[in-house]
N, C-alpha and C positions, 0 to 999 in steps of 0.2 A: 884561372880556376882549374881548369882541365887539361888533360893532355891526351894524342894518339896520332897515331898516321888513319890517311885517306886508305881506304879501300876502294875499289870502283873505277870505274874508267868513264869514257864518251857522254857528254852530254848531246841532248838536243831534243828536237821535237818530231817525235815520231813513235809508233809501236813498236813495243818489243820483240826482240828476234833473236835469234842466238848470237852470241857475241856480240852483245850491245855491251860486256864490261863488269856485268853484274850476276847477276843468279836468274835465271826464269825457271818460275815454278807454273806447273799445270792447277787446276782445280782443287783437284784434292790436296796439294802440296799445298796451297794457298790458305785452305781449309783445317790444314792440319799445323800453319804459323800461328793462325786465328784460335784453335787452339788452346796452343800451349800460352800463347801470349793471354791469353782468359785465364789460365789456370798458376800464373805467376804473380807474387804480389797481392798486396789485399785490398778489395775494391771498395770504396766508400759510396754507394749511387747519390747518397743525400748530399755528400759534399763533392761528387763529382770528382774523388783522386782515387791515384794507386798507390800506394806505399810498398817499397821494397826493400827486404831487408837481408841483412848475409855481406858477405866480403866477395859476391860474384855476381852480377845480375845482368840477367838477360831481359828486355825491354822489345816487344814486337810490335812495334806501333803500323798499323796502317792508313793509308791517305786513300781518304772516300773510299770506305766501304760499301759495296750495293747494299741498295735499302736506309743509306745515311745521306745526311744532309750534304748536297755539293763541297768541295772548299771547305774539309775539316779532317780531322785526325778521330782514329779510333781506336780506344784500349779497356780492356775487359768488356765489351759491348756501352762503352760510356762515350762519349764526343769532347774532344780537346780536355781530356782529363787534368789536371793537377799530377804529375810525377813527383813521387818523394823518394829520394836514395838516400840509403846512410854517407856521411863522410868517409872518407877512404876506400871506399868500393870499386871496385873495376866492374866497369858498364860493358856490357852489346849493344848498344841502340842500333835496332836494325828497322828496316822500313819496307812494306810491301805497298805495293801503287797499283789498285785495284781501279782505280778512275779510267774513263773511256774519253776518246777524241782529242780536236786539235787543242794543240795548249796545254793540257792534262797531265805532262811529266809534272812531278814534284819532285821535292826532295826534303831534308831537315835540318835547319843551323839552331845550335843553343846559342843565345846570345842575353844580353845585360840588360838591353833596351825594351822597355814594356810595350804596351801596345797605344794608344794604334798604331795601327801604320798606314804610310803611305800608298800609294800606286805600286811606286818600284821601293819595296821594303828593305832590299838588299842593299840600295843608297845609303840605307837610315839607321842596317842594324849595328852598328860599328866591327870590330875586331870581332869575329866570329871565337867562342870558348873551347870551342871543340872546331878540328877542320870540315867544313860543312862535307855533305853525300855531293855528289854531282846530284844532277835531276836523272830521275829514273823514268825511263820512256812508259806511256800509257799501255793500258792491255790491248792482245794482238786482235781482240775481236769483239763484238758489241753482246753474244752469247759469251755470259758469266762462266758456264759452264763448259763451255770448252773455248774459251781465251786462255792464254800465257797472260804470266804478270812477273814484272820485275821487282826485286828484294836486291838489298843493297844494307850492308851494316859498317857501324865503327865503333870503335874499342877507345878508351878514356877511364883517366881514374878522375873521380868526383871527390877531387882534394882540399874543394873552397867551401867553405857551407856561404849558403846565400839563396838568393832567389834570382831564376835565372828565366828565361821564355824557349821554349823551340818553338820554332817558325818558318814555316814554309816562303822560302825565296824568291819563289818564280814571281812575276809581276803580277800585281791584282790579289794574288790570292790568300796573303793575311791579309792585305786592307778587307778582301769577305768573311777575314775571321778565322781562319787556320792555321791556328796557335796555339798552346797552352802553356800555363807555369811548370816549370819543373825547378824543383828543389832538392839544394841538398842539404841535411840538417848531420 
């Protein structure tokens, strides 16, 4: 379907710190991905998508936003949205990881395989379509407002039209449902 290189470095489990591989943004940086990623794309609330359109797009998804349900994904203030891109577009998919504690890195694979999923979903999701993010370590502190958070992006042209899933890797955490469709028409 897709194509791009990894961006990113080190996995693992632990807080963000500098030189964990990826970007650490403070609050207001965090606040200002949340954003722009609101103000791109058109939000449907009633059917729960985003539609993007143009031969460029930028996608700022973030995992567990404060204030949002555990174990889900957020874009325009909507949870595990429906993504739509046109065919031929060159993607951003970037991710910030606002989640706190043990276990709490995420990260994001598009993949073929619907849901459900398993325990270890990563078993089940077959050939990743785009090369998955590593996991992005959790924020460096339990105050939202002055924690670090890690952001991490990858680049892909959405050259298949089809219906696809992103889905967070880490074990456990799509089998609770953090996942959404993304489409390319």
């Amino acid at each position: 379907m897709m194509g791009g290189g990894m961006m990113g470095g080190a996995m693992g489990n632990y807080p963000v710190s500098p030189g964990w591989g990826g970007k650490v943004l403070s609050y207001a940086e965090a606040q200002d991905y949340i954003q722009y990623g609101a103000t791109h794309g058109a939000a449907d609330a009633k059917a729960n998508s985003v539609t993007f359109s143009g031969g460029n797009i930028i996608i700022n998804l973030v995992a567990v936003r404060p204030g949002y349900n555990d174990q889900t994904y957020e874009l325009h203030g909507l949870t595990d949205p429906t993504i739509i891109v046109p065919r031929g577009a060159t993607v951003q998919l970037n991710l910030l990881n606002m989640d706190y504690g043990n276990n709490m890195g995420h990260s994001v694979v598009i993949s073929q395989v619907p849901p459900p999923y398993p325990y270890m979903a990563m078993m089940y999701l077959g050939q990743p379509q785009v090369p998955p993010l590593p996991v992005l370590p959790w924020r460096s502190g339990e105050d939202v407002k002055t924690a670090q958070y890690a952001a991490l992006g990858e680049n892909f042209v959405a050259s298949t039209p089809g219906a696809y899933w992103y889905v967070c890797p880490v074990p456990q955490h799509a089998e609770e449902g953090m996942y959404g469709k993304f489409i390319v028409k």
